[in-house]
BALOVEX-554732 format. One record per residue: residue number from 1; chain; x, y, z of N, C-alpha, C in turn. Coordinates in steps of 0.2 Angstrom, whole numbers, plus 5000, padded with zeros to 4 digits. Each point is the difference from the previous one (the first is absolute). Example, Ala and Ser with C-alpha at 12.3 -4.5 7.8 and 13.67 -1.06 7.14 Angstrom:
resi: 1 | chain: A | n.east: 5066 | n.north: 4972 | n.up: 5039 | ca.east: 4996 | ca.north: 5006 | ca.up: 5000 | c.east: 5004 | c.north: 5006 | c.up: 5000
resi: 2 | chain: A | n.east: 4998 | n.north: 5005 | n.up: 4996 | ca.east: 5004 | ca.north: 5006 | ca.up: 5001 | c.east: 4996 | c.north: 5005 | c.up: 5003
END
This chain:
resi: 1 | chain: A | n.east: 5556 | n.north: 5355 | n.up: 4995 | ca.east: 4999 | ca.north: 5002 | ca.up: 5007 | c.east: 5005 | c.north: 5005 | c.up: 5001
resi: 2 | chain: A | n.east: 4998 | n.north: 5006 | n.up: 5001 | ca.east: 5006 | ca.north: 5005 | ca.up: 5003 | c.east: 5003 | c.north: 4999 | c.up: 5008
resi: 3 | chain: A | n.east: 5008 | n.north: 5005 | n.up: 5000 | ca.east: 5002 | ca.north: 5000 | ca.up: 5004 | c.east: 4996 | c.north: 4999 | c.up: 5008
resi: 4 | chain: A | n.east: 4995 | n.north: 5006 | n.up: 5000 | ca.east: 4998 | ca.north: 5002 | ca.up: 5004 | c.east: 4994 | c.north: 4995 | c.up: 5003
resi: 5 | chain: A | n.east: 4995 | n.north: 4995 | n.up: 4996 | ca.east: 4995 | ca.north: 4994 | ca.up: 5000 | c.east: 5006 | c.north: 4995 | c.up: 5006
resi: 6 | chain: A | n.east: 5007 | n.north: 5001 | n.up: 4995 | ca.east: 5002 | ca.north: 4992 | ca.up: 5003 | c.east: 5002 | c.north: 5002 | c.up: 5006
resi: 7 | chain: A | n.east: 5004 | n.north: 5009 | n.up: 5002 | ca.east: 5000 | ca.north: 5000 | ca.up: 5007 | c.east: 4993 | c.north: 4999 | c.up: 5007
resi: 8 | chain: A | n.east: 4998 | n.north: 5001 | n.up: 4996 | ca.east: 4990 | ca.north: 5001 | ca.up: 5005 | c.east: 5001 | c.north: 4993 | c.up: 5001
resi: 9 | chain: A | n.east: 5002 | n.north: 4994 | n.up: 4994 | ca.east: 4997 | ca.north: 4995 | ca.up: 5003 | c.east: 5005 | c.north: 4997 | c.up: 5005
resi: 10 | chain: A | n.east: 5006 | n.north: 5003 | n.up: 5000 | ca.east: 5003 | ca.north: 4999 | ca.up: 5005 | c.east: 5000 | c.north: 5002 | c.up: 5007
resi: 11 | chain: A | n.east: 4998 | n.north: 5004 | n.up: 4999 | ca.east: 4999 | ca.north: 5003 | ca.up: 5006 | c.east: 4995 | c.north: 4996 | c.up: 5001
resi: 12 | chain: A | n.east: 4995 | n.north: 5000 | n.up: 4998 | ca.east: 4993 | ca.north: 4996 | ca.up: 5003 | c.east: 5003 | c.north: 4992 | c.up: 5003
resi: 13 | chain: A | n.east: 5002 | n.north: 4999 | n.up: 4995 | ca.east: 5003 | ca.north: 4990 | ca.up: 5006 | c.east: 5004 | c.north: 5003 | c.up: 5004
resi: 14 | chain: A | n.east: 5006 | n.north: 5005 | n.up: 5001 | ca.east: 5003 | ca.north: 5000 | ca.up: 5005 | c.east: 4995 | c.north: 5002 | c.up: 5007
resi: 15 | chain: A | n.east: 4995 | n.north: 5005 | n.up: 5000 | ca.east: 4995 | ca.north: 5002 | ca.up: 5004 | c.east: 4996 | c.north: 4994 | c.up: 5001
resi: 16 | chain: A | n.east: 4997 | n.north: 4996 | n.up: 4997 | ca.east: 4998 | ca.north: 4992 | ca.up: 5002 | c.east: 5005 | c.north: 4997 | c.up: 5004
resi: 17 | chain: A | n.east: 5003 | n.north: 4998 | n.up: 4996 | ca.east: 5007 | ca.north: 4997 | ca.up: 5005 | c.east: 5001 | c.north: 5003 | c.up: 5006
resi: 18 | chain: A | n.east: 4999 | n.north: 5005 | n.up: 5001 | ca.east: 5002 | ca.north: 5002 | ca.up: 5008 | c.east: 4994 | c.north: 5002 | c.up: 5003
resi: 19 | chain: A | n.east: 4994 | n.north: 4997 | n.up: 4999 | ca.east: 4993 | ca.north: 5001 | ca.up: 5002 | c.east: 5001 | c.north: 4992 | c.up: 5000
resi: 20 | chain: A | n.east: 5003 | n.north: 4994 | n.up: 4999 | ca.east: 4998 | ca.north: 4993 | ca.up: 4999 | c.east: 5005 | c.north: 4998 | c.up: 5007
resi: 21 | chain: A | n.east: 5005 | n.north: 5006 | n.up: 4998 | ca.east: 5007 | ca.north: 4998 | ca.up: 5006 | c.east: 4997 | c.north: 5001 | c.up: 5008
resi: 22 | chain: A | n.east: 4997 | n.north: 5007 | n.up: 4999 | ca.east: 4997 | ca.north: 5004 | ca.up: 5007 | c.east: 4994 | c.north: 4994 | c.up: 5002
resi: 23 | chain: A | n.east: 4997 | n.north: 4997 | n.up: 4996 | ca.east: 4994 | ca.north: 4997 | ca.up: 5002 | c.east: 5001 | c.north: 4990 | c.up: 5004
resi: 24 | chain: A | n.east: 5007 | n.north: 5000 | n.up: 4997 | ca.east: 5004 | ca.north: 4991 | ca.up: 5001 | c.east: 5002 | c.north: 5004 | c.up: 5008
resi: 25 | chain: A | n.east: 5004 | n.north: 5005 | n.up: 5000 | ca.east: 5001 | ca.north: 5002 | ca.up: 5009 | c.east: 4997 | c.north: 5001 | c.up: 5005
resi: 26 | chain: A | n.east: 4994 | n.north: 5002 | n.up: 4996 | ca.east: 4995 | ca.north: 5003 | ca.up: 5006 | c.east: 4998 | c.north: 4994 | c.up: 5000
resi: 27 | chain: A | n.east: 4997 | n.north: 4994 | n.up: 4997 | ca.east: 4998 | ca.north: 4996 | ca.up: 5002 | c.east: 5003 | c.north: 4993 | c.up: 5006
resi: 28 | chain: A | n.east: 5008 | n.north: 5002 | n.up: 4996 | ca.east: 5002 | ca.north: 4997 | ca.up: 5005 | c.east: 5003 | c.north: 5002 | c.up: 5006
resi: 29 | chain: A | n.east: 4999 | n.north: 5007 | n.up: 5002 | ca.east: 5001 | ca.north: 5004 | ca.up: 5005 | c.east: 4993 | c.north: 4998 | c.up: 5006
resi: 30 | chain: A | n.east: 4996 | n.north: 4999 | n.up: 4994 | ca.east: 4994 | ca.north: 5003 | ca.up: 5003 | c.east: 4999 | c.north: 4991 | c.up: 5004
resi: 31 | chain: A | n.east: 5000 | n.north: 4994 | n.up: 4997 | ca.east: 4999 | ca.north: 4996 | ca.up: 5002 | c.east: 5007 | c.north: 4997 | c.up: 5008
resi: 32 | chain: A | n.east: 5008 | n.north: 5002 | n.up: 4997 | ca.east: 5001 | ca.north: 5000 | ca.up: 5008 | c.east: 4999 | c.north: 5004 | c.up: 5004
resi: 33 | chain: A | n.east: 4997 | n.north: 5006 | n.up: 5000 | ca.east: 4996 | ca.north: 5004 | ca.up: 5006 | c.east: 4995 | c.north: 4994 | c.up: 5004
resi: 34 | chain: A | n.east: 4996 | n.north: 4998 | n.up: 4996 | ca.east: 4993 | ca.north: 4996 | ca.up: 5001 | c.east: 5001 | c.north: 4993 | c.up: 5005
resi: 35 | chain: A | n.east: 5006 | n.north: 4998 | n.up: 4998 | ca.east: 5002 | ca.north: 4994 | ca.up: 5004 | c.east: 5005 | c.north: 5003 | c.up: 5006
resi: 36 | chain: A | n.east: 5005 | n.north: 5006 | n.up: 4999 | ca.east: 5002 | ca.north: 5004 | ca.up: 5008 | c.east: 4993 | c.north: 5003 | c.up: 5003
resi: 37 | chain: A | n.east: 4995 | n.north: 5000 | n.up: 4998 | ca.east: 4996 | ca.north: 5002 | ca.up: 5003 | c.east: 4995 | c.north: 4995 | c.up: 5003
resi: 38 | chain: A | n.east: 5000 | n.north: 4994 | n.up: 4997 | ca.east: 4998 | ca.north: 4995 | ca.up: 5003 | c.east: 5003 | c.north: 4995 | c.up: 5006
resi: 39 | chain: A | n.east: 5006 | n.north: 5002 | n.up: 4999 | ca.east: 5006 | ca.north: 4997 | ca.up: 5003 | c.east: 4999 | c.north: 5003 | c.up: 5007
resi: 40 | chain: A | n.east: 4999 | n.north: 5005 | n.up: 4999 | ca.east: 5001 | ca.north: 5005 | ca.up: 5007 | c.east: 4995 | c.north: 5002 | c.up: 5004
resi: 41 | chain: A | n.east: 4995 | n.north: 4997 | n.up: 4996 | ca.east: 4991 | ca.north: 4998 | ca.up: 5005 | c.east: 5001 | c.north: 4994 | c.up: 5002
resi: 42 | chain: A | n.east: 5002 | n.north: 4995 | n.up: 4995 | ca.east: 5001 | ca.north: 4992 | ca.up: 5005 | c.east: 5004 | c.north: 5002 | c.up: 5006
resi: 43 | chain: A | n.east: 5005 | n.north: 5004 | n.up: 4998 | ca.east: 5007 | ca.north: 4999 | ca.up: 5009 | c.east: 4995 | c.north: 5004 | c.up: 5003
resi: 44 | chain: A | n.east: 4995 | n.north: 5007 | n.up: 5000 | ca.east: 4998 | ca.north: 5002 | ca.up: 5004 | c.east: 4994 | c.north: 4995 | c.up: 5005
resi: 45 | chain: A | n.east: 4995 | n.north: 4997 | n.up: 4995 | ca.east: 4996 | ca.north: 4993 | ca.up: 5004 | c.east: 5003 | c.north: 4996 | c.up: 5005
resi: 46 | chain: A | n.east: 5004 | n.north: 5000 | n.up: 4996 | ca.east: 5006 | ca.north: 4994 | ca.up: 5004 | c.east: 5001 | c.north: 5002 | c.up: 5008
resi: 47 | chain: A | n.east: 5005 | n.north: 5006 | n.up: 4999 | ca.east: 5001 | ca.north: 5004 | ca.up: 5006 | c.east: 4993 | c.north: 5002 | c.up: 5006
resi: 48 | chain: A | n.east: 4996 | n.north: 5000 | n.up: 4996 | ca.east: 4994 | ca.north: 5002 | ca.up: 5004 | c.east: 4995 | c.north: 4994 | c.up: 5003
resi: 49 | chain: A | n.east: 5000 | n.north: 4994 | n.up: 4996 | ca.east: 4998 | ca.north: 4996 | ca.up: 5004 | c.east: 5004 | c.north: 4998 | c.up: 5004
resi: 50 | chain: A | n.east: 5007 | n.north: 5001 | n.up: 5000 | ca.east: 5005 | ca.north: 4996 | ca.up: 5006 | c.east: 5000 | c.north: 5007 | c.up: 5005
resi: 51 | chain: A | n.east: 5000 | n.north: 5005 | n.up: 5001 | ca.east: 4998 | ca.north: 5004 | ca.up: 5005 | c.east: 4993 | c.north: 4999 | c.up: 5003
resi: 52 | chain: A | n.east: 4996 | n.north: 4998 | n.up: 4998 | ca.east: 4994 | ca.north: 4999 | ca.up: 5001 | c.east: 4999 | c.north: 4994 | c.up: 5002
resi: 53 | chain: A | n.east: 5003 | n.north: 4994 | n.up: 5000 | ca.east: 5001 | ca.north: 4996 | ca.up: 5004 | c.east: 5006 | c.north: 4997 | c.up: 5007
resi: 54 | chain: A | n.east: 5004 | n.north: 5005 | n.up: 4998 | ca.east: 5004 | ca.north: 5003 | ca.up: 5006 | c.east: 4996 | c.north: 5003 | c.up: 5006
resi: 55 | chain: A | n.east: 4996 | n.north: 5004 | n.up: 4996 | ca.east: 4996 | ca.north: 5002 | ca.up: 5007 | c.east: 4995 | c.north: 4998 | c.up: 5003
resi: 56 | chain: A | n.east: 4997 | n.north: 4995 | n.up: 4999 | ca.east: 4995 | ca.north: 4995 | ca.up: 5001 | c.east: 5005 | c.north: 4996 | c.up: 5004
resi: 57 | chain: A | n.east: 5004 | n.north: 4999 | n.up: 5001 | ca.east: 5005 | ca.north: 4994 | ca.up: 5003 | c.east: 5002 | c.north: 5004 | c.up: 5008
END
């Protein structure tokens, strides 16, 4: 295998590798967005049913 074979195949796993890395982030980026977004529709129901039952009163 020449010099230039074993650079390419380094490069190739390093280019993986940081396509494996970008992919674990965003996933886990993506999934606490999902629950602050869920978080933040419950407090708004919440809030809105207690305004709405304030003014019935």
């Amino acid at each position: 295998m020449g010099l230039a074979s074993k650079a390419g195949d380094w490069a190739f796993k390093a280019f993986t590798a940081g396509l494996g890395i970008a992919t674990v982030y965003l996933a886990g980026t993506f999934s606490v967005n999902v629950y602050r977004g869920l978080s933040w529709h419950n407090a708004q129901s919440k809030i809105e049913k207690q305004d709405s039952s304030e003014r019935a009163t």
